[in-house]
Every structure is written in C-alpha cells, then in structure tokens.
N, CA, C and O of each residue as an XYZ file, in Angstrom:
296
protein
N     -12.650    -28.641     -3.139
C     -14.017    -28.790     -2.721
C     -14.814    -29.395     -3.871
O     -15.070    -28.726     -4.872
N     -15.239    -30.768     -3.718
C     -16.426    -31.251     -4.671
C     -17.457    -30.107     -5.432
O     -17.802    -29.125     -4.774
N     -17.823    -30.236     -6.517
C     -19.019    -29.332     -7.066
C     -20.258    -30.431     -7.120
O     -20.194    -31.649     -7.288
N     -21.131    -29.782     -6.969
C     -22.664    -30.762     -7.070
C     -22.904    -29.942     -8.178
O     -22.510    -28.797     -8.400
N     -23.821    -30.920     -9.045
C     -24.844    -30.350     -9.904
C     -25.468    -29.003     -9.739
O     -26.201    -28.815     -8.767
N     -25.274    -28.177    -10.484
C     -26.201    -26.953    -10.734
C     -25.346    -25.534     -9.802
O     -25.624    -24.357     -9.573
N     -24.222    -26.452     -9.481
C     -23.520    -25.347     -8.844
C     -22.394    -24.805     -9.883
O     -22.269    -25.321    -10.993
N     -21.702    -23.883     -9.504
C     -20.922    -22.542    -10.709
C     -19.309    -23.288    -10.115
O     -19.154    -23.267     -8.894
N     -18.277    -23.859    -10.896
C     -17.002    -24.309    -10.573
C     -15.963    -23.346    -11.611
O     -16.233    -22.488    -12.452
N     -14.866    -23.829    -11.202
C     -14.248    -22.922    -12.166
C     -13.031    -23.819    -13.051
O     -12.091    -24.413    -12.524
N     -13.281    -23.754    -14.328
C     -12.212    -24.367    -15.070
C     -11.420    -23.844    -15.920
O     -11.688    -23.249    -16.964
N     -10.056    -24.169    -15.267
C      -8.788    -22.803    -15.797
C      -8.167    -23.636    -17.648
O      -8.324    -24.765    -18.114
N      -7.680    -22.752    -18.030
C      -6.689    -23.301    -19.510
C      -5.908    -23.837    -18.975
O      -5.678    -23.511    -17.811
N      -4.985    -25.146    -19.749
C      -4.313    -25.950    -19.083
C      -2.874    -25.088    -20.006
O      -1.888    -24.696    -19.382
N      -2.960    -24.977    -20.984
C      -2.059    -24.046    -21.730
C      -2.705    -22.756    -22.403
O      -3.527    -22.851    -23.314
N      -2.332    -21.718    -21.957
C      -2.958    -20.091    -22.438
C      -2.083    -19.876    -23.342
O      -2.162    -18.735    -23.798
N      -1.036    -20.705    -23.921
C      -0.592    -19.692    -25.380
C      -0.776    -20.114    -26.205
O      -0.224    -19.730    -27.236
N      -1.799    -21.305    -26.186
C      -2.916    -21.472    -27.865
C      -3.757    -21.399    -27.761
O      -4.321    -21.750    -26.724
N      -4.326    -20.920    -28.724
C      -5.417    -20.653    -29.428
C      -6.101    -21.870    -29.053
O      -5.649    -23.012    -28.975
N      -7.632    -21.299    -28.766
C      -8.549    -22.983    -28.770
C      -8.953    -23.022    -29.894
O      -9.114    -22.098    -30.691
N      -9.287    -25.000    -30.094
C      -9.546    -25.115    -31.225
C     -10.891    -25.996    -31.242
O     -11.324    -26.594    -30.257
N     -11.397    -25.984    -32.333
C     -12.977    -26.626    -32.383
C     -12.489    -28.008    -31.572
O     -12.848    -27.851    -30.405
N     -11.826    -29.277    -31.720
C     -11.633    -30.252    -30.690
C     -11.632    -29.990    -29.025
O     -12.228    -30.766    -28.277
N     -11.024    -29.013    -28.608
C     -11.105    -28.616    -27.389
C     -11.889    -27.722    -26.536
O     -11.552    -26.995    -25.601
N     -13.411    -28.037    -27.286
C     -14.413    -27.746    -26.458
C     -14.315    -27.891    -25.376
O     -13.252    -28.343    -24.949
N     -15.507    -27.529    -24.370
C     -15.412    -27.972    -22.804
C     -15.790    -29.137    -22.716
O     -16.148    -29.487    -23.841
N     -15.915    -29.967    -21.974
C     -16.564    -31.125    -21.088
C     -17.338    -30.893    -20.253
O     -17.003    -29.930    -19.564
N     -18.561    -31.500    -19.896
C     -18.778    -30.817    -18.651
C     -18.651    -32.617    -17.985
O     -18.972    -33.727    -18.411
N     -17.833    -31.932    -16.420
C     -17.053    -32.545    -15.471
C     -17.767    -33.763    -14.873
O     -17.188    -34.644    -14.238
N     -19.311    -33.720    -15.183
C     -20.203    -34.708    -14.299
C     -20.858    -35.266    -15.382
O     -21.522    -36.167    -14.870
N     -21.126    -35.272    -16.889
C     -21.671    -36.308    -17.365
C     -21.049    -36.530    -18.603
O     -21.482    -37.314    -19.448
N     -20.051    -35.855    -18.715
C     -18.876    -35.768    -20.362
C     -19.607    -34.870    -21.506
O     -19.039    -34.436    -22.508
N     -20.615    -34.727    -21.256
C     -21.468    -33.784    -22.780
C     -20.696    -32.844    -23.179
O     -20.132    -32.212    -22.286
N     -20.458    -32.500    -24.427
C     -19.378    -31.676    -25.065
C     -20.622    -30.632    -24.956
O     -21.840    -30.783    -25.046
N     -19.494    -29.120    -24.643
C     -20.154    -27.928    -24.585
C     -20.440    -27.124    -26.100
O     -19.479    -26.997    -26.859
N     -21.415    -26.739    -26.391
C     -21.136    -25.922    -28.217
C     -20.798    -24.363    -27.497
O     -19.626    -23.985    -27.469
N     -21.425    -23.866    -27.169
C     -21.631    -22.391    -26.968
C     -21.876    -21.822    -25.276
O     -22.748    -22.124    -24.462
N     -20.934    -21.068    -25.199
C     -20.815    -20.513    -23.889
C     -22.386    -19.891    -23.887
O     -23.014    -19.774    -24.939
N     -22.906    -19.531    -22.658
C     -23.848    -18.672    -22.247
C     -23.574    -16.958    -22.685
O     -24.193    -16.225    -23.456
N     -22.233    -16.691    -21.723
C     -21.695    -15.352    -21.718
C     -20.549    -15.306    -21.904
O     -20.020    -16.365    -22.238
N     -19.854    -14.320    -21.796
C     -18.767    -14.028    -21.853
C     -18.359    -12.825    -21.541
O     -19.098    -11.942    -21.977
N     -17.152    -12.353    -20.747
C     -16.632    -11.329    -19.797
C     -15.029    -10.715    -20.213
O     -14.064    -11.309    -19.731
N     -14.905    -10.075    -20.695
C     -13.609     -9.415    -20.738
C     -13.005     -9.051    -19.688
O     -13.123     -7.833    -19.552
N     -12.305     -9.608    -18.733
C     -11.413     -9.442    -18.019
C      -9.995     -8.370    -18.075
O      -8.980     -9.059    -18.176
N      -9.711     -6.969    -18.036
C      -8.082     -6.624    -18.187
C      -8.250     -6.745    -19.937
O      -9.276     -6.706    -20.615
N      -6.897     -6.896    -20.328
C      -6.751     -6.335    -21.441
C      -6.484     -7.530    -22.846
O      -6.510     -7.350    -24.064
N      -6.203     -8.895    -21.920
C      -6.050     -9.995    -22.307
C      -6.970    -10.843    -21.944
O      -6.659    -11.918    -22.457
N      -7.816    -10.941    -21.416
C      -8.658    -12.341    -20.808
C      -9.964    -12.142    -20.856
O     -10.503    -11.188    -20.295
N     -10.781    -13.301    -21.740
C     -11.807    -13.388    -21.589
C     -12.293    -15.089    -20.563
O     -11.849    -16.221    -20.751
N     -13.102    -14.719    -19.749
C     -13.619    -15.668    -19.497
C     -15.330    -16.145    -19.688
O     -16.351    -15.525    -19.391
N     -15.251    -16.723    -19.952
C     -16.857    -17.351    -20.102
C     -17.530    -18.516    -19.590
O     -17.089    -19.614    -19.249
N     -18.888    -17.959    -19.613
C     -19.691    -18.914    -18.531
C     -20.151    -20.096    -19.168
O     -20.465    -19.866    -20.336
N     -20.288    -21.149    -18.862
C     -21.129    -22.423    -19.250
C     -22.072    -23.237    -18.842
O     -22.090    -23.220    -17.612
N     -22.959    -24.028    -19.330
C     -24.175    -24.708    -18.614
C     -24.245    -25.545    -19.229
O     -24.266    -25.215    -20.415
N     -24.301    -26.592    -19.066
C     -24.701    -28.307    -19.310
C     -25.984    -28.444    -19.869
O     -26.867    -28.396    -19.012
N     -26.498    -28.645    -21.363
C     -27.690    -28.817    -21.476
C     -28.665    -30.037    -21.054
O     -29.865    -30.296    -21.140
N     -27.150    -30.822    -20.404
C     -27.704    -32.282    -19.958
C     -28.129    -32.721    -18.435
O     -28.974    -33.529    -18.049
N     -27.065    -31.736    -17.601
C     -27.187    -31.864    -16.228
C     -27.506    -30.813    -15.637
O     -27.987    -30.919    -14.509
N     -27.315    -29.401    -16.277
C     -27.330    -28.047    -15.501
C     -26.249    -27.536    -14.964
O     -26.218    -26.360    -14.603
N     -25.185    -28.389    -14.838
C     -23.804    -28.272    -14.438
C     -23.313    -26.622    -15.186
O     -23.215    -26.382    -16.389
N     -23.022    -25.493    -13.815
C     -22.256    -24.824    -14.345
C     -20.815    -24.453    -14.448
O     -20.069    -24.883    -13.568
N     -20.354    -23.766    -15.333
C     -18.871    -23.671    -14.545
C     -17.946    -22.561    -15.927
O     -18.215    -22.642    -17.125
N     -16.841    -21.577    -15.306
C     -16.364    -20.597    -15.820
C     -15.194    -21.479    -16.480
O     -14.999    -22.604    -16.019
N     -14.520    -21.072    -17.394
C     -13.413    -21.265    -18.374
C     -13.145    -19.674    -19.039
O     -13.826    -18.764    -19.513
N     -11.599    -19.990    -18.728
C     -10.849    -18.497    -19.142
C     -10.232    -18.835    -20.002
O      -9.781    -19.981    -20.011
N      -9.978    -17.892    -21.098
C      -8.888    -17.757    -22.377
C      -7.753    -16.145    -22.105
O      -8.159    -15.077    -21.647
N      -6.618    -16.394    -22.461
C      -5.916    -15.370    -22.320
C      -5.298    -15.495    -24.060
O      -4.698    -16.313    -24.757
N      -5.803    -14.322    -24.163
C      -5.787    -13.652    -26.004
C      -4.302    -13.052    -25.963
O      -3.853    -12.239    -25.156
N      -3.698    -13.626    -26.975
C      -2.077    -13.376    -27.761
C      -2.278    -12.018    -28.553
O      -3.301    -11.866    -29.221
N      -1.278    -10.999    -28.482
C      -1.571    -10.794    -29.680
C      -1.298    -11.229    -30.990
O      -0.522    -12.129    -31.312
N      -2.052    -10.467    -31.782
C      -1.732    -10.925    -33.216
C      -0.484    -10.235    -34.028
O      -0.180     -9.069    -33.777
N       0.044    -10.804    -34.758
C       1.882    -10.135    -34.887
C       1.860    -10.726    -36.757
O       1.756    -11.885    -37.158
N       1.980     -9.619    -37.469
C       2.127     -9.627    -39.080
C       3.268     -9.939    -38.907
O       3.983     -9.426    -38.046
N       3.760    -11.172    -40.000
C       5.675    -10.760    -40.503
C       5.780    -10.663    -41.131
O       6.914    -10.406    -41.534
C-alpha cells in the first residue's frame, strides 16, 4: 500500500545482526532528507527497540526497528 505524506509507514532492518552505524541513518522515503534523531523510542520484548521518525522536510512519518545483540567479553 502507497504511504502519502504525513502518514506513519513502517521501515524494517534489512540486516539485524549489526550494529547501526552513523552512515546508515534513515532516509526518509519521499524526499531523501537524512534523519538525525528519532522522535521516540519503544522497547519492544527483551531485544528490540523500535523508534519513531518524522521528516523535518516533508512530515513524512515512519517506524524503524533495531534488534540489540548481546554484548559477549573474550
């Protein structure tokens, strides 16, 4: 289903077993503006955060999930 402007879409990790990194900010889908800072953010279960986003350019919203590794000393 198309998203219009100002409506809430959902954008999944294309790979969940890395770590994001400052290059792989969001996009937003309708005018390319790189995202800095989520709105919110939601702890999902025991691994997953997802967080909300907004377009400071179009209003475009839309969710992006991270699923957290743990961390392992050797």
């Amino acid at each position: 289903m198309p998203q219009t402007p100002g409506s809430l879409g959902t954008l999944g990790a294309t790979d969940l077993t890395r770590e994001p990194r400052e290059s792989e900010l969001p996009v937003c889908p309708i005018c390319a503006d790189t995202m800095i800072a989520a709105e919110a953010g939601a702890v999902i279960g025991e691994n997953t955060i997802r967080y909300l986003w907004t377009c400071d350019n179009c209003s475009y919203g839309f969710v992006s999930s991270h699923v957290r590794r743990p961390y392992i000393c050797h």
